[in-house]
C-alpha positions in Angstrom: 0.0 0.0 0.0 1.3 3.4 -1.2 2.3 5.7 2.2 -0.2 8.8 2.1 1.0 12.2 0.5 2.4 14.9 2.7 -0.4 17.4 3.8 0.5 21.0 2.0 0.4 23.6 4.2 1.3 27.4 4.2 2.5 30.1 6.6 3.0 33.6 7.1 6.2 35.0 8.4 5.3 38.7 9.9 7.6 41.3 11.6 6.2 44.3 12.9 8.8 46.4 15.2 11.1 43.8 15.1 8.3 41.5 16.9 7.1 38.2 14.9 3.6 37.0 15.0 3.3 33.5 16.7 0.6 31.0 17.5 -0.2 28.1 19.4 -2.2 25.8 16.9 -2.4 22.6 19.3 -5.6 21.8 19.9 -6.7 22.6 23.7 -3.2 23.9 24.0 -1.9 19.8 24.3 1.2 21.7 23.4 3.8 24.6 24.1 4.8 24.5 20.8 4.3 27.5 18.8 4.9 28.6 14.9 4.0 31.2 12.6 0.4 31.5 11.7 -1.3 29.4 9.0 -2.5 26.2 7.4 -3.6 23.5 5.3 -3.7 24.6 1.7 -7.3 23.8 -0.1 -7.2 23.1 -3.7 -8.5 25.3 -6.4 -7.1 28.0 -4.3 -3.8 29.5 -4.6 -1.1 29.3 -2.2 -1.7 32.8 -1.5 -5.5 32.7 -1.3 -5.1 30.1 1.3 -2.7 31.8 3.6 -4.5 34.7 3.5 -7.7 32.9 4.6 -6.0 31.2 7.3 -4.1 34.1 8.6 -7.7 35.6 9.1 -9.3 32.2 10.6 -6.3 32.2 13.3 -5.6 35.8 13.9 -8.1 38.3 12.8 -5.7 40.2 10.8 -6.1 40.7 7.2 -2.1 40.2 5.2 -0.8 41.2 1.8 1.1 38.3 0.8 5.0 38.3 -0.8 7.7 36.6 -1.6 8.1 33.0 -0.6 11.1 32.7 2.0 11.4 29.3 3.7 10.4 25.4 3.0 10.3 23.5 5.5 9.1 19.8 5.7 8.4 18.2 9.6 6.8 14.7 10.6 5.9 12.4 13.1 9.0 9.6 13.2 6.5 7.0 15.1 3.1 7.8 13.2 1.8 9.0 9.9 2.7 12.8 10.0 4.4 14.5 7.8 3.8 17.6 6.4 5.8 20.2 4.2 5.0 24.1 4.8 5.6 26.8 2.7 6.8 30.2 4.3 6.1 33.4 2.6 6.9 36.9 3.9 3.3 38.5 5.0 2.4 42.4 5.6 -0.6 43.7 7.8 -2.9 45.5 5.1 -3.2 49.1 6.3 -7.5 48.7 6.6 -7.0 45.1 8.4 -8.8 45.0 11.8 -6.7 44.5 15.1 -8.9 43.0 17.6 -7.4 42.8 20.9 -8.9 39.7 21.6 -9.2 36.6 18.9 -10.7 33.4 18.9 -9.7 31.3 16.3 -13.0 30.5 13.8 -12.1 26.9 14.7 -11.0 26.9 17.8 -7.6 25.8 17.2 -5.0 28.0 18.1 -5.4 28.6 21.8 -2.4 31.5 22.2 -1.3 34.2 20.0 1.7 36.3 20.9 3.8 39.2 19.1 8.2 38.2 20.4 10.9 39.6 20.4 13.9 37.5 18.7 15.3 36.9 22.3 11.6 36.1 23.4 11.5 33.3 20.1 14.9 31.5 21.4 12.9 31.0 25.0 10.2 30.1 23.5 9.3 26.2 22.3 8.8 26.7 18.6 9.4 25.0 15.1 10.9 25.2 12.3 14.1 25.6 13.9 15.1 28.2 11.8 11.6 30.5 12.1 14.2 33.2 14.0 16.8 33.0 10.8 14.2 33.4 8.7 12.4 36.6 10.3 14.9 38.2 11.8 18.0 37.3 9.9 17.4 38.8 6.7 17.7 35.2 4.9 16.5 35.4 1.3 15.5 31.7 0.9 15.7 28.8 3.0 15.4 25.2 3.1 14.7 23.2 6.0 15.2 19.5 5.4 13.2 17.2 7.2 13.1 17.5 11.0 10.9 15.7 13.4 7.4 16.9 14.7 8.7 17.6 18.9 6.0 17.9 21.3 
């Protein structure tokens, strides 16, 4: 029997005074683990039109989408998991809403939070190289695959 495909997913990568966006996308909050918002891609839709609509479902905040910055593939070594994301650099649109408080439309992400570079190193988090990416000025990166840490 043929494995399954990796899931397709896509994520936003957004700096605003020198602070990157982060959420917690565990259900219930089973897990510290935080990364940059967004989420499985849907077909017919673009990758684009799908972080854009999941950047809204987790965070309330509308985004102009740019370049692509960072691939990065993860799985589960004992299970089925595995998943490849696609990072691309993401700017709050000037007339997006900023709610103080959020609750994800699906009631996944449990915790939202705006760090600091030094906040992101303290902080459990994956891709390993989420801080290279938005605060090292990387152009393009690849993350080979890594395991899924809980």
């Amino acid at each position: 029997m043929r494995p399954k495909s990796p899931r397709l997913a896509v994520r936003a990568i957004i700096v605003e005074n020198d602070r990157l966006l982060i959420v917690n996308a565990w259900p219930d909050g089973q897990s510290p683990l935080m990364c940059a918002p967004g989420g499985g891609a849907e077909v017919h839709s673009s990758l684009p039109d799908n972080l854009m609509r999941e950047v809204f479902e987790e965070t309330g905040l509308r985004v102009t989408v740019g370049a692509p910055c960072l691939v990065n593939e993860f799985h589960d070594p004992n299970g089925h998991f595995h998943q490849v994301d696609v990072y691309f650099h993401c700017t709050i649109t000037p007339d997006s809403p900023r709610p103080d408080t959020w609750r994800d439309t699906e009631n996944v992400v449990t915790d939202q939070r705006w760090v600091t570079r030094a906040e992101l190193e303290q902080t459990p988090h994956k891709p390993d190289s989420l801080a290279d990416m938005a605060f090292g000025g990387a152009s393009l990166l690849y993350d080979p695959l890594e395991p899924l840490v809980k």
